[in-house]
C-alpha positions as CSV (number, residue, x, y, z in Angstrom):
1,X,-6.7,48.8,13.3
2,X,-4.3,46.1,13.8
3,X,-6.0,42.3,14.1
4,X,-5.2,42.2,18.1
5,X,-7.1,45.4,18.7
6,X,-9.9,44.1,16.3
7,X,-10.2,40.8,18.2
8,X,-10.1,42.9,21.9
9,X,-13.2,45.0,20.7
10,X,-14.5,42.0,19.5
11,X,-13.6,40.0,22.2
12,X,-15.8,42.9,24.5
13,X,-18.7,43.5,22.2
14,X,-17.4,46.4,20.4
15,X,-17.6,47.2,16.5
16,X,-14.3,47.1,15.2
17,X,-13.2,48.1,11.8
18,X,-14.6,44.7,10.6
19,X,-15.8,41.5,12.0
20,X,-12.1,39.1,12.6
21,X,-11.6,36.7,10.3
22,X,-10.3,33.2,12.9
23,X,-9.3,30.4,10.0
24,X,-7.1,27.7,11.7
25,X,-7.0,28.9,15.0
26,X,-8.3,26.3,17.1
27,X,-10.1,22.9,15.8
28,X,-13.6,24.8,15.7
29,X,-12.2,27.2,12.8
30,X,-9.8,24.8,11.0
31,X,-9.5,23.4,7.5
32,X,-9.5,19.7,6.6
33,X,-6.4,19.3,5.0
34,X,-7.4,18.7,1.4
35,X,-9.1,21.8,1.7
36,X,-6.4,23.3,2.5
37,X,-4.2,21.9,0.1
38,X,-6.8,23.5,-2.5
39,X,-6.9,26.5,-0.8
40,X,-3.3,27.0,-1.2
41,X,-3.3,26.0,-4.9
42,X,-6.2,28.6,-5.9
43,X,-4.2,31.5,-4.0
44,X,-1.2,30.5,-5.8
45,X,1.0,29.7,-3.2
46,X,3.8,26.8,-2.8
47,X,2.3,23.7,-2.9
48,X,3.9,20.8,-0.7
49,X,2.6,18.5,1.9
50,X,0.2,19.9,4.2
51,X,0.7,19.2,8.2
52,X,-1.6,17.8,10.3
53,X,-2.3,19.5,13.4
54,X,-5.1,17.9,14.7
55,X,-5.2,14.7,13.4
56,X,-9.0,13.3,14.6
57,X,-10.6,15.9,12.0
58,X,-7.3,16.0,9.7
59,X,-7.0,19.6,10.0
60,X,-4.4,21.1,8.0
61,X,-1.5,23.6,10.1
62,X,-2.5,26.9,7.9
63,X,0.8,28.7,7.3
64,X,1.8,32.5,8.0
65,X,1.8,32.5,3.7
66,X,-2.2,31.7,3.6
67,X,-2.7,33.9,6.8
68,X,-1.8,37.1,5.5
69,X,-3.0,36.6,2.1
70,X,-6.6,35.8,3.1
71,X,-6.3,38.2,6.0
72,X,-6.7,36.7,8.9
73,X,-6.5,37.8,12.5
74,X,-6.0,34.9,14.4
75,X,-3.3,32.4,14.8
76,X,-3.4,28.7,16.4
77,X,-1.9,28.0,19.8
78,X,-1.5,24.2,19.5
79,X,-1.4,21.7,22.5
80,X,2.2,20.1,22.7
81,X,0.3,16.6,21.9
82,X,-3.5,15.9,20.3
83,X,-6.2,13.7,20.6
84,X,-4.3,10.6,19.1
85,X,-1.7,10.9,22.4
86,X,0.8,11.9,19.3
87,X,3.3,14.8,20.0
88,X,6.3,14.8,17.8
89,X,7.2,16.6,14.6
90,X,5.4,16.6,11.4
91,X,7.5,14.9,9.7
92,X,5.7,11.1,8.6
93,X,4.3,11.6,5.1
94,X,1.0,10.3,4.4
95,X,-1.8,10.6,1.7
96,X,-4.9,11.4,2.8
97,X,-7.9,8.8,1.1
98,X,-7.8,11.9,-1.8
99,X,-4.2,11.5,-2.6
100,X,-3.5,15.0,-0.8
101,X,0.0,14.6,0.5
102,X,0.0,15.3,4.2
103,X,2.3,15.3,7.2
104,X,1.4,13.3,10.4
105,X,3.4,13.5,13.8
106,X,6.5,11.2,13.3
107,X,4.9,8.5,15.9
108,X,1.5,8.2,13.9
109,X,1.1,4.3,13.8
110,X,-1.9,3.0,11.8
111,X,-2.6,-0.1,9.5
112,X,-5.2,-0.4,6.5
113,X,-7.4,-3.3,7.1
114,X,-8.8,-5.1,3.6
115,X,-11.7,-3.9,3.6
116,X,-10.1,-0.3,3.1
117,X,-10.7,1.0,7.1
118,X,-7.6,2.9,8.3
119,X,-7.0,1.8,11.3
120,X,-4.9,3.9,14.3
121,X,-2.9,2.8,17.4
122,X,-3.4,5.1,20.3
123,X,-0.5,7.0,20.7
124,X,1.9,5.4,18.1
125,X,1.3,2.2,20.4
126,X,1.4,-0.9,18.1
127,X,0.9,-2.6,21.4
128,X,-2.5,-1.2,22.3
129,X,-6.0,-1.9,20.6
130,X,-7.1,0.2,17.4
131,X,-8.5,3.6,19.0
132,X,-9.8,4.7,15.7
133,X,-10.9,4.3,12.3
134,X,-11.9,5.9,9.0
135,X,-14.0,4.5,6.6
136,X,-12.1,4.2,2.9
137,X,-12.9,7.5,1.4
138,X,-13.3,9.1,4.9
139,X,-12.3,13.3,5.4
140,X,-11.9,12.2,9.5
141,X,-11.7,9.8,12.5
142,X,-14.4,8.3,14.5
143,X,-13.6,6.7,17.9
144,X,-13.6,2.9,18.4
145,X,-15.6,2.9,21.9
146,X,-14.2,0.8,24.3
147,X,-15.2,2.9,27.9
148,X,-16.0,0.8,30.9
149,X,-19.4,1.5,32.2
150,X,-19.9,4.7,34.4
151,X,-20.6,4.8,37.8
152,X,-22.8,7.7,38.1
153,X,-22.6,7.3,42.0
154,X,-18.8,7.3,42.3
155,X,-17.8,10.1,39.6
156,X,-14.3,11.5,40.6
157,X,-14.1,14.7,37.7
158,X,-10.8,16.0,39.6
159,X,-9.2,13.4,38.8
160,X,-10.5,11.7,36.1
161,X,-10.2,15.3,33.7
162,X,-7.1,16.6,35.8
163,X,-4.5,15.8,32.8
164,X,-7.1,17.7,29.7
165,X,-7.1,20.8,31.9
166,X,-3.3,22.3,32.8
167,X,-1.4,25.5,32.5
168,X,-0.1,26.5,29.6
169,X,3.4,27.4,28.6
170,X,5.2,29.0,25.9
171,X,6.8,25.3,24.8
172,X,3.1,23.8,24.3
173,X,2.3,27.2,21.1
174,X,3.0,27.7,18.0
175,X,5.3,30.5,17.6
176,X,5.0,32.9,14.8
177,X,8.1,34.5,14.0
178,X,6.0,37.5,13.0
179,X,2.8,39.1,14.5
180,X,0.0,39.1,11.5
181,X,-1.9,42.4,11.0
């Protein structure tokens, strides 16, 4: 059974060969990126700088390599941009508070304050107010909160959502030059 056909009977309630195996393929199922950068080493595989794909949890892009060795039947269909308003290429190194070498999109702009916080600009804006932080040690992001109050009277979801829920095309995925069985 290839993976697609064991995520289809899956997918409609139907036992498959065995149960699919999703690591990385979406933020719910990926791997902080010094996890991943362990992961890698114990398996034996090339170490180098892990990507960041999704940079609010520091999730690690999990390579065709690590796929087929562990077996997996999914693969990640990124967004074009992510949560920090950041879409260009992986290609800004950075150490994670471990000393994991990471990539972060090349317009990830961020300061670290003296008490140890990292500090992040929304969308590589230097510009804008600090839209989040991590504490000195930290595996993730939290939000800096600065919302206006809510009108619960006057809520507009059309609009106010419109942007977070669009059609897809083939420019916003990852493509695989090979399908993984």
């Amino acid at each position: 059974m290839t993976s697609r056909q064991r995520v289809i009977e899956a997918i409609n309630h139907r036992e498959g060969d065995y149960v699919p195996l999703d690591i990385g393929g979406c933020g719910q199922t990926g791997i902080n990126a010094s996890t991943l950068y362990a992961l890698r080493r114990a398996f034996g595989l090339k170490e180098h700088p892990i990507e960041i794909c999704e940079p609010m949890q520091l999730l690690g892009t999990i390579e065709p390599d690590l796929l087929t060795k562990m077996g997996v039947d999914v693969v990640p269909l990124w967004n074009r941009g992510n949560l920090f308003g950041l879409s260009g290429p992986k290609e800004k190194p950075w150490n994670m508070p471990d000393g994991t070498p990471a990539l972060m999109p090349k317009d990830f702009e961020y300061d670290v304050e003296e008490n140890g916080y990292t500090m992040v600009y929304p969308a590589g804006d230097r510009g804008a107010s600090y839209s989040l932080h991590m504490t000195p040690g930290g595996t993730f992001f939290d939000n800096i909160y600065r919302s206006p109050p809510v009108d619960e009277d006057n809520l507009t979801p059309l609009e106010d959502f419109r942007e977070n829920y669009t059609l897809k095309t083939e420019e916003d995925g990852i493509h695989w030059e090979r399908e993984i069985e």
